[in-house]
DODO-671138 format. One line per 10 residues: number of its first residue (from 1); their letters; for each residue x, y, z of C-alpha. Coordinates in steps of 0.05 Angstrom, whole numbers. Layout:
<tormis>
NUM = a = X:Y:Z  ...
</tormis>
This chain:
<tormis>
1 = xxxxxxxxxx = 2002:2265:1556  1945:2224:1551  1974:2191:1614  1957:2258:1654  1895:2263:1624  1869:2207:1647  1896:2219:1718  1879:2293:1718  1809:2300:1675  1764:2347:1685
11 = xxxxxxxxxx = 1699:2309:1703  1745:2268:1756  1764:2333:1789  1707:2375:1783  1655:2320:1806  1680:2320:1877  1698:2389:1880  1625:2408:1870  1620:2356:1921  1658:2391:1972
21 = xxxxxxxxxx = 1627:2459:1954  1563:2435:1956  1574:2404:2028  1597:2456:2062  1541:2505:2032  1494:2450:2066  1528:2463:2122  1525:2534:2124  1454:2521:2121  1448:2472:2175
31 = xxxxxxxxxx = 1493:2521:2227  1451:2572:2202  1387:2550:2224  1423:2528:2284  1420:2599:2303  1512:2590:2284  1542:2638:2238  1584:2590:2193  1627:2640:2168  1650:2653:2236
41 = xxxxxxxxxx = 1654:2575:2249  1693:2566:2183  1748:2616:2200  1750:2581:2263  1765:2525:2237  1815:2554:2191  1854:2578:2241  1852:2517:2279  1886:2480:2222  1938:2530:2201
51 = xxxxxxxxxx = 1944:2582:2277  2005:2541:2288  2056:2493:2271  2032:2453:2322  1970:2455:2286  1999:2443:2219  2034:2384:2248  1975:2353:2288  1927:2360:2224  1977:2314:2181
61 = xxxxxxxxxx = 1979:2264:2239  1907:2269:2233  1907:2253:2160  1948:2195:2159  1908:2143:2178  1857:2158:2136  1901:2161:2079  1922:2097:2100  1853:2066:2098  1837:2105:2039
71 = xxxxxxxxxx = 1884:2070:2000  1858:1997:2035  1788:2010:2008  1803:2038:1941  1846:1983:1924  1809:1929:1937  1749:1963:1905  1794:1970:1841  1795:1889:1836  1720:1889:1853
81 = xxxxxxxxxx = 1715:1876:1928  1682:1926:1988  1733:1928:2037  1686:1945:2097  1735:1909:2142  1790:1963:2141  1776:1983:2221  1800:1904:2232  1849:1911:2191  1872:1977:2223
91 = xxxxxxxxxx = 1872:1943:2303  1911:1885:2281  1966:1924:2251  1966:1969:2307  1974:1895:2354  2028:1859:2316  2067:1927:2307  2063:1935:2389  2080:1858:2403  2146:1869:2374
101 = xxxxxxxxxx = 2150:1936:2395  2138:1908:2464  2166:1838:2474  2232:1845:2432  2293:1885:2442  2341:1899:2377  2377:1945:2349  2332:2008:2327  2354:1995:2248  2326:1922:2263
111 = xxxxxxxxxx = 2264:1938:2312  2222:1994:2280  2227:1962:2204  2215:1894:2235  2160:1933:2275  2125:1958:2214  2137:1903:2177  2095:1851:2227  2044:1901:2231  2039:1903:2154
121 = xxxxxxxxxx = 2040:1826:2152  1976:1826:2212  1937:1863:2174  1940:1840:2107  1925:1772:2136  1868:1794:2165  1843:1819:2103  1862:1759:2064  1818:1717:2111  1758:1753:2079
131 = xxxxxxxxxx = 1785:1742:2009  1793:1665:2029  1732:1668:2044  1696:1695:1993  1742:1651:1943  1734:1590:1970  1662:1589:2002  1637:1643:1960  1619:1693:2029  1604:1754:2015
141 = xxxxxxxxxx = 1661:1800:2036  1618:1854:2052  1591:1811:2107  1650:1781:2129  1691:1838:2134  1640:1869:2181  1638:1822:2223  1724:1803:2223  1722:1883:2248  1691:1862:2314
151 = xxxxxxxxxx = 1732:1796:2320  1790:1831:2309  1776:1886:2370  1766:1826:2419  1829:1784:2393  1863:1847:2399  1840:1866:2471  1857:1786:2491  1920:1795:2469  1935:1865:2509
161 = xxxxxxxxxx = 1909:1832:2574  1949:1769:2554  2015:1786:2540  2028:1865:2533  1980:1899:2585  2023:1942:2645  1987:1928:2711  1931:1971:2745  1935:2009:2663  1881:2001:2618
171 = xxxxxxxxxx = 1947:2000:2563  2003:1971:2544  2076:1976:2565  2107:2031:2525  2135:2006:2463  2214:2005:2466  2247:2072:2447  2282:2029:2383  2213:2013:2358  2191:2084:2349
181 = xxxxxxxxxx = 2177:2119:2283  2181:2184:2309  2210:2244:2269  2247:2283:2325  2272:2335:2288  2205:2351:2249  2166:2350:2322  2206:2404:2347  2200:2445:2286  2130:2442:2291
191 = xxxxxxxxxx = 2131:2450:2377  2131:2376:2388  2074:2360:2337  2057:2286:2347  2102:2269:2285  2126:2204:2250  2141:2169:2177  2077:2152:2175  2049:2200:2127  2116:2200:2072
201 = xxxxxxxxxx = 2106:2123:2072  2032:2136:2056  2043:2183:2005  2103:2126:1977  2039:2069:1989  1999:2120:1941  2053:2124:1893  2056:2042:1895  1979:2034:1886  1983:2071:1818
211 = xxxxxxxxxx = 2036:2032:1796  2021:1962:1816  1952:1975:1786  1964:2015:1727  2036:1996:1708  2040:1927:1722  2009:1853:1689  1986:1843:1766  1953:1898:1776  1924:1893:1698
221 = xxxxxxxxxx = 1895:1823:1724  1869:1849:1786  1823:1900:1755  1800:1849:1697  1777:1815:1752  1744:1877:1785  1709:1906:1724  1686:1834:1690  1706:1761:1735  1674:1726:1676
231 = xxxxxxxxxx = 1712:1754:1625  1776:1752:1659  1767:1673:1679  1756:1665:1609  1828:1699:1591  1861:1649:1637  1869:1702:1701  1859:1659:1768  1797:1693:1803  1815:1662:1862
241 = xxxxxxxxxx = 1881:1680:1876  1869:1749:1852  1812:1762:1905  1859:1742:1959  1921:1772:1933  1877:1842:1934  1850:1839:2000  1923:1822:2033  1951:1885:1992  1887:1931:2012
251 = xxxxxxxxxx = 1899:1897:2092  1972:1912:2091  1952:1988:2080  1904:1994:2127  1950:1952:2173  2000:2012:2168  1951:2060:2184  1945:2022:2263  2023:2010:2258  2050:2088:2257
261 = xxxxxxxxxx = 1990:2104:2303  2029:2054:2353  2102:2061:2335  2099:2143:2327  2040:2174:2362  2018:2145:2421  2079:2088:2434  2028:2042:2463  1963:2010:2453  1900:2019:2501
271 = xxxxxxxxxx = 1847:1976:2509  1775:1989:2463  1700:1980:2483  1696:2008:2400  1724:2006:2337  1778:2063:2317  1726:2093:2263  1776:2102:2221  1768:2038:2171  1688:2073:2162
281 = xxxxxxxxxx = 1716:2138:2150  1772:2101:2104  1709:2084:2058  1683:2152:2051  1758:2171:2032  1758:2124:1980  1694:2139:1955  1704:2223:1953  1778:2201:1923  1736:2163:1867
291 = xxxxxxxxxx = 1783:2103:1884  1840:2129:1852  1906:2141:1889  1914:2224:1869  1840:2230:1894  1854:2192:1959  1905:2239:1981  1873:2295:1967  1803:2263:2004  1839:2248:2062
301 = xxxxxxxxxx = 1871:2314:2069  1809:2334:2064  1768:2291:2118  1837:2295:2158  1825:2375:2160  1750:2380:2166  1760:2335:2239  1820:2367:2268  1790:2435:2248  1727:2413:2281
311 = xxxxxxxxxx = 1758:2438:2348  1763:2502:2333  1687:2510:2305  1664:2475:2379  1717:2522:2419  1725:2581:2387  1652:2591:2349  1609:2549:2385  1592:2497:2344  1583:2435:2360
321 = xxxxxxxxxx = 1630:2381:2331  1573:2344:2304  1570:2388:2249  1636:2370:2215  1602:2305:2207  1545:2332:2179  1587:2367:2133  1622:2305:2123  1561:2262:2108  1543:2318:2060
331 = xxxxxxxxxx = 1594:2317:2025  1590:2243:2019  1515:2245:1992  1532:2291:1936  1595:2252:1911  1554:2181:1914  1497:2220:1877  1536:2227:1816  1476:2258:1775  1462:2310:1824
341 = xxxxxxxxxx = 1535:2339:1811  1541:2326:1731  1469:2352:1723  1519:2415:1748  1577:2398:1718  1555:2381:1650  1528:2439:1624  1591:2480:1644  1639:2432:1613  1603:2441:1551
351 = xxxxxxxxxx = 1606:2516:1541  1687:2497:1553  1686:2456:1490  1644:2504:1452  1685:2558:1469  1752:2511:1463  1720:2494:1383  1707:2561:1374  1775:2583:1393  1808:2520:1359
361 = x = 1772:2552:1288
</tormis>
């Protein structure tokens, strides 16, 4: 029981849903005085998400990446590193998954888990490079990472014009039809929703980050070394290996993220003046999921809803997309400004306990 409690208590669930309240009543305001009514926009967006099973299905395809890099920041932030190189992480999956998915031809039971699995491996190396880094040279990974994003968007674009890139296309070939993820079945039951594995191996990755941390002497070592490196070097744990052992784990999620995105949405991979975005929105994930797997999902079905959803508030009331971000970034402020909310919070939580005393006696 205690377990749960810890999982499930009520300061780590109320917390970011005042968050979430609290953002969208800022953003009420903001349409507001934008001359926009936001209930209006709201229901808008409420029917944009749920109008259709096409919706339904679009909005989890949505969500899955950022669950995906979700998970990539919040565990490396568990053994104390900023993942900030997620985005990096992300493109290089999505390469190595469309190399294979490309240049090989096997057997579909071979080709798509081979797929995956190379994507996996590309980004967790990726990631691994910044916890070399740090370990060995003592770089900052914050810093790194940040700048491995933008290295890995022009390694990736070499390698599209290199070896993969279909002439007079500013893509790739089409991946092979034995490399796809794709849930055929499921897209027609939701009118040929963009749908994959992708999200039930990212609720399984969830399921695995709460065990390899929590239920393993790994993961035990890997947050020593996140919550006190002096402390844990003095119990014998190997700070080193542990910082790159976390970063390869938190690069093979995000890794996945960029390999379903290739293997079961588009089936190719397009050449990028930018960075996907989703690695940065990854961190705010991770941050409104207070870096705990449960809160992660629930964050990213969040953030996945709030930006498909954001099409309906620009078509159907008006509103310009820019104010899901706002909303977003609102939301954001009030969950890092962890006073602001238990100033809220706290006085509520302890009229429960009175009342759960005076009940008790």
């Amino acid at each position: 029981m205690d377990k749960w409690r810890n999982i499930f208590n009520p300061s780590s669930v109320f917390v970011p849903l005042g968050a979430i309240v609290l953002g969208l009543l800022s953003g009420a305001v903001i349409m507001l005085l934008g001359g926009y009514n936001p209930v209006d926009a709201y229901q808008a967006l409420f029917r944009k998400v749920f109008g259709s099973p096409y919706d339904i299905g679009e909005t989890i395809r949505t969500i899955t990446p950022l669950l995906f890099t979700g998970l990539a920041v919040g565990f490396t932030y568990r053994a104390g590193l900023f993942n900030i190189g997620a985005d990096g992480q992300y493109i290089m999956g999505m390469t190595g998954a469309a190399i294979v998915g490309i240049k090989l031809q096997l057997p579909w039971f071979i080709h798509a888990p081979l797929a995956v699995l190379v994507g996996a491996i590309f980004g967790g190396l990726w990631a691994a490079l910044v916890g070399y880094l740090k370990a060995s040279r003592g770089v900052n990974e914050v810093i790194s990472s940040i700048m491995l994003n933008w290295i890995a968007l022009y390694l990736s674009n070499y390698l599209l014009r290199a070896l993969l890139l279909e002439p007079g296309q500013q893509r790739s070939y089409f991946i092979h039809e034995s490399a796809s993820v794709s849930i055929g079945w499921l897209s027609r039951a939701l009118e040929n929703a963009r749908m994959d594995w992708g999200i039930f191996i990212g609720l399984i990755g969830a399921i695995v980050f709460y065990f390899l941390l929590w239920r393993t002497k790994q993961g035990y070592e890997l947050r020593a070394v996140g919550l006190n490196p002096d402390a844990a070097r003095y119990a014998g744990i190997n700070i080193k290996s542990s910082i790159v052992k976390s970063m390869f784990i938190g690069g093979v999620f995000a890794g996945l993220g960029g390999v379903f995105e290739v293997l079961g949405v588009f089936h190719y991979q397009v050449l990028s003046a930018a960075s996907s975005g989703y690695g940065f929105d990854g961190i705010a994930v991770a941050l409104l999921g207070g870096n705990h797997p449960v809160g992660i999902v629930f964050a990213s079905i969040l953030f996945g809803t709030l930006t498909y959803g954001s099409a309906g508030m620009n078509f159907s009331a008006d509103v310009p997309t820019e104010i899901v971000r706002i909303v977003i970034g609102a939301v954001i402020f009030f969950v890092a400004s962890h006073g602001i909310i238990q100033g809220i919070v706290k006085p509520f939580m302890a009229s429960r306990r009175k009342l759960d005393k005076k009940g008790a006696a």
